[in-house]
N, C-alpha and C positions, 0 to 999 in steps of 0.2 A: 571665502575667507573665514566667515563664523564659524564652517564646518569644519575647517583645518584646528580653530583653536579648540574646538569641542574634540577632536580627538585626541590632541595631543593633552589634553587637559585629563581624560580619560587612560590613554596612555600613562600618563603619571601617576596615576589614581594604583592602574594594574601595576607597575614597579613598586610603588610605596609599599602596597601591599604582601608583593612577591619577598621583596625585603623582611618587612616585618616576620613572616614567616621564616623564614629561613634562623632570624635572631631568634624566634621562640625553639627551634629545632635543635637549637645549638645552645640554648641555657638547659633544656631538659633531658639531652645526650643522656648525661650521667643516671638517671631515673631519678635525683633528690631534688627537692625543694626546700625551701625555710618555710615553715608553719608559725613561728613563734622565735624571736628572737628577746635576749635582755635590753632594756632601754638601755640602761647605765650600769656599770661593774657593781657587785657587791664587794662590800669592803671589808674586813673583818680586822682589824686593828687587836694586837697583844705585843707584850711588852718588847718594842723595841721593832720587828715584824707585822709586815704589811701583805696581807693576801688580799687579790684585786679576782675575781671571779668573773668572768662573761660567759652568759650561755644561751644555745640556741636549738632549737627541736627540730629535725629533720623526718620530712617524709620521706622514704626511700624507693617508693612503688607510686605507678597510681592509683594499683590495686589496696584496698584495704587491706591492713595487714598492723605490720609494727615502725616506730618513729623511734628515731634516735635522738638522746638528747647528751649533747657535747657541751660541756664544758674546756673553758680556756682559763688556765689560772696563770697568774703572777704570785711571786712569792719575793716578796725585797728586806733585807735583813739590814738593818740601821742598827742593832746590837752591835756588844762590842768583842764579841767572841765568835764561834760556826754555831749557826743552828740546825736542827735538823727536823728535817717535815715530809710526811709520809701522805699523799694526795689519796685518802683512802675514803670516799665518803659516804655517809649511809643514804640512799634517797627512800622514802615513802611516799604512800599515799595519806591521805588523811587520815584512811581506815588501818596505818600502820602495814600496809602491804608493802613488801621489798620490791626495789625495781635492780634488775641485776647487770652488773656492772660490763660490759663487751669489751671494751681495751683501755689501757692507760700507757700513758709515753716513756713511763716510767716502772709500769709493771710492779705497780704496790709494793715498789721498792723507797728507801728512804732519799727523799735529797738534801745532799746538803748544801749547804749555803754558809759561803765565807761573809764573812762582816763586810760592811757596807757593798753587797752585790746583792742581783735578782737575778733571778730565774724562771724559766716558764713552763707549765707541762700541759699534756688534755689528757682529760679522761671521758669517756661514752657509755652511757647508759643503752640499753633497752627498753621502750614502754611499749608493752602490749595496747594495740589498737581500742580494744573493750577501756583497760585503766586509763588514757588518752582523755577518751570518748565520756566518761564518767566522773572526770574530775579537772577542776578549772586550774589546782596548784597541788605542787609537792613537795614534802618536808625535806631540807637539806642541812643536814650536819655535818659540819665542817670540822675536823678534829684543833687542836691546838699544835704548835711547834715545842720542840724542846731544843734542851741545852745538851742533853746526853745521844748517842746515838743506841735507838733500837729501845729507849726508854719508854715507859706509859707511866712512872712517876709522876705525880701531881706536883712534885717539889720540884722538877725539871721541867715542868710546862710552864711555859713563858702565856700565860695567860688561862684562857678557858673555852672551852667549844664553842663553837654558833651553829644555831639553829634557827631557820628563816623556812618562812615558807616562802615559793618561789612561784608566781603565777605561771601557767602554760601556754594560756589563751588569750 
């Protein structure tokens, strides 16, 4: 009778485990992982518009190599006219090095935004494995919205850039 429940106890042990494996097989399919996620949105508040930012770093390999870093923005327009906002943004390293931009949903095109609506876009980086590996955060500028469309007017910018650096690790 002991020996009955020692196998079946056993038994259970090899399913738990066959299990388990199989849910690792099937999160890693795709070859990415989250490396570094944002706790909380960054917020960026100008006059009237709210940009909400979450971002996450992806490894794509298990091989060393390059990690992708996505951003997810919100853009909510409480003004009382269209704004318009160009998801275009500059990232560095400390040392001022560009990291280069691979897609946006919007294609560095302008969105607009009617009064009292949001809207959402992503945009994705590239960080070479070495810049990763070398630095714990990275500078992100964030442009401002305007009231003109295709504008860079100061008089049309509903606020002023932001600039945050953004830990990685």
């Amino acid at each position: 009778m002991k020996k009955r429940w020692i196998l079946m106890f056993v038994f259970i042990l090899v399913l738990a485990a066959c299990g388990k494996e199989v849910e690792e097989a099937i999160t890693e399919t795709d070859g990415s992982s989250t490396v570094f996620e944002s706790e909380e949105p960054l917020t960026h508040h100008m006059e009237g518009v709210t940009l909400n930012l979450d971002y996450k770093i992806q490894k794509v390999s298990a091989e060393p190599g390059e990690l992708i870093l996505e951003i997810s923005g919100n853009i909510k327009n409480e003004f009382s006219q269209i704004v318009y906002y160009t998801p275009e943004f500059t990232i560095q390293t400390p040392d001022q090095e560009d990291i280069e931009q691979l897609s946006s949903s919007v294609e560095n095109e302008q969105i607009m935004v009617n009064p009292q609506m949001e809207t959402t876009f992503n945009v994705s980086y590239l960080i070479p494995q070495h810049i990763y590996d070398e630095n714990t955060s990275l500078n992100l500028l964030v442009p401002a919205a305007f009231k003109e469309p295709e504008s860079e007017s100061s008089g049309d910018a509903l606020g002023d850039t932001a600039n945050w650096e953004i830990p990685i690790k």
